[in-house]
C-alpha positions in Angstrom: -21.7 -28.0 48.1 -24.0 -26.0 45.9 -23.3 -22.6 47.4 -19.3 -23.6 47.1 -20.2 -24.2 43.3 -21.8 -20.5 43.0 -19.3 -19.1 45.3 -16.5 -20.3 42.9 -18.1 -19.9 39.4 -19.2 -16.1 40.6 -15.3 -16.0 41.3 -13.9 -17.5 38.1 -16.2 -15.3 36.2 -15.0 -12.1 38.1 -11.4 -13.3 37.6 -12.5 -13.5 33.7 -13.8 -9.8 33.1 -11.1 -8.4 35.0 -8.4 -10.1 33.2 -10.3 -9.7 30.1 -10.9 -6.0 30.4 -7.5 -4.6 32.2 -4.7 -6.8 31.5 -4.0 -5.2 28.1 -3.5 -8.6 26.2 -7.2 -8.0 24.8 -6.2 -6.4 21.0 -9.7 -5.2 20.9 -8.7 -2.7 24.0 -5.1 -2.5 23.0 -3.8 1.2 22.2 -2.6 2.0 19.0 1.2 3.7 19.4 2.4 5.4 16.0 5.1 7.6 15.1 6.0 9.6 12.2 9.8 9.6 10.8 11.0 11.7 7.7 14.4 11.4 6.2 16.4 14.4 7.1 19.2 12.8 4.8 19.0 9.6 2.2 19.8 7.5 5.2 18.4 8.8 8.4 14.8 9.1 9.6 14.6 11.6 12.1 11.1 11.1 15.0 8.7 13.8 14.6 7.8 14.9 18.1 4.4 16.4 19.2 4.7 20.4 18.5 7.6 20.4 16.4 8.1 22.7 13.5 10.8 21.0 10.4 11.8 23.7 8.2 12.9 23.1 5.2 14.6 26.2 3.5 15.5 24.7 0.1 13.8 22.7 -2.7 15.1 19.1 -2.2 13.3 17.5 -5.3 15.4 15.7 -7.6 12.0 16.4 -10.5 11.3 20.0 -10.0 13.7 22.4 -8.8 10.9 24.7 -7.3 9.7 21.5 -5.5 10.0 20.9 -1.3 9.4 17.7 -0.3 8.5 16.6 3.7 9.5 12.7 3.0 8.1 10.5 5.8 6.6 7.5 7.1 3.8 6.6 9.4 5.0 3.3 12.0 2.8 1.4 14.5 2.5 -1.8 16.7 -0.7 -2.5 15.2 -2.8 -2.1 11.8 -5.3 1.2 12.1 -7.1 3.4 9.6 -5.4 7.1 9.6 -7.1 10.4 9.6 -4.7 13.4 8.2 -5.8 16.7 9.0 -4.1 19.2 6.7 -4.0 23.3 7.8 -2.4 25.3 5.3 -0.6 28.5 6.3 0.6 29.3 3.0 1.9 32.2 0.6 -0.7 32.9 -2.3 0.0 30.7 -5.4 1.7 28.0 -3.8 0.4 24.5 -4.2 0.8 20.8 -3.3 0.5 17.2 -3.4 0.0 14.6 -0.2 1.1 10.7 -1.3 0.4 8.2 1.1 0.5 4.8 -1.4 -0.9 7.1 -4.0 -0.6 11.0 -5.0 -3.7 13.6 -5.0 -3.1 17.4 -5.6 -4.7 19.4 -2.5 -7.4 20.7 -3.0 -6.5 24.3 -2.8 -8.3 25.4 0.5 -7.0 26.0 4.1 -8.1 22.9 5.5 -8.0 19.8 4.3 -8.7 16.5 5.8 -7.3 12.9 4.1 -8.3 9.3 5.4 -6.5 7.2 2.8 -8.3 3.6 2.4 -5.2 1.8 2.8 -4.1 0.7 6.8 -1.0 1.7 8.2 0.3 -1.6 8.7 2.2 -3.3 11.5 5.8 -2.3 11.3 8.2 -0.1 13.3 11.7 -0.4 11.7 12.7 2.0 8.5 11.3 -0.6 5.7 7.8 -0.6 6.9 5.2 2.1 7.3 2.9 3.9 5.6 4.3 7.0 3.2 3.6 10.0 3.9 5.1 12.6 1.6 4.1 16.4 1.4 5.6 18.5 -1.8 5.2 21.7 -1.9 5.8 24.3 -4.5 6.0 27.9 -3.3 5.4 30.8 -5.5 6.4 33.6 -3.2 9.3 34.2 -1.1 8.5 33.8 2.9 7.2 31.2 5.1 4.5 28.1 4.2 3.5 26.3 7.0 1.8 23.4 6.6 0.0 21.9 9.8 -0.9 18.3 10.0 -2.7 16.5 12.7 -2.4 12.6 12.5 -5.0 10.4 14.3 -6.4 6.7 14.3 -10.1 6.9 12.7 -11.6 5.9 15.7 -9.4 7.6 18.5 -9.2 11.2 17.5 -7.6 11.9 21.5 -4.6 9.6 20.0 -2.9 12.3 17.9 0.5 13.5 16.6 0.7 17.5 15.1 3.6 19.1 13.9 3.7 21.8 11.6 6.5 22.1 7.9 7.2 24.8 7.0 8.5 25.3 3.2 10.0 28.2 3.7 11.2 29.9 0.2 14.1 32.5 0.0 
């Protein structure tokens, strides 16, 4: 009876680990799944997809006439810390701003790499999200690519890059 006891509990226990490590219903070995949408128009958010280039070829803020604005939103199934890594390709003199729940001027280099303190929270549909706005203000004609690289803080293989390009005529 006492080896039928072991034989079981050994097997309950095996059951347990497997079930907790490779099911996927344990949250603490869930993986995050994010997007990023912009609005192409007032009422359409457009997917960013890995690789892509968005060009905008005309200021579109209602403020500043100079001003291009990359207006977008960061959606997930579950709450995570973001990393943003900014590369800017840019015409000399231009400058810009990041928002996420707040606005910062860049800091004027090449690279440039943001980990807001808020969470993207939960939330897929258009309401929810995280901003994530880019403005841009060219001061030469030509092309100003701005790359960005969007990670969880502690899964940096779990990424999203797409490149913007303001590109002034």
């Amino acid at each position: 009876m006492k080896k039928i006891s072991l034989v079981l509990l050994a097997a309950v226990s095996l059951l347990w680990v497997s079930c907790k490590n490779g099911n996927g219903n344990d949250p603490d070995t869930e993986k995050v799944k994010f997007q990023v949408k912009y609005q192409s128009t007032k009422d359409n958010w457009v997917e960013v997809k890995e690789g892509e280039t968005i060009t905008f070829e005309k200021p579109n803020s209602t403020d500043n006439p100079d001003e291009y604005i990359f207006d977008g939103k960061i959606f997930t199934n579950m709450d995570f810390k973001v990393v943003i890594e900014a590369v800017r390709d840019y015409q000399e003199g231009t400058t810009d701003q990041y928002c996420t729940f707040q606005c910062f001027q860049g800091n004027g280099e090449k690279t440039e790499t943001i980990t807001p303190e808020q969470i993207v929270t939960k939330g897929e549909d258009d309401v929810n999200g995280m901003p994530l706005q880019w403005h841009c203000t060219p001061k030469k004609a030509g092309d100003n690519i701005l790359t960005l690289t969007i990670y969880p803080k502690n899964d940096q293989n779990n990424k999203l890059t797409f490149k913007i390009n303001f590109k002034k005529s």
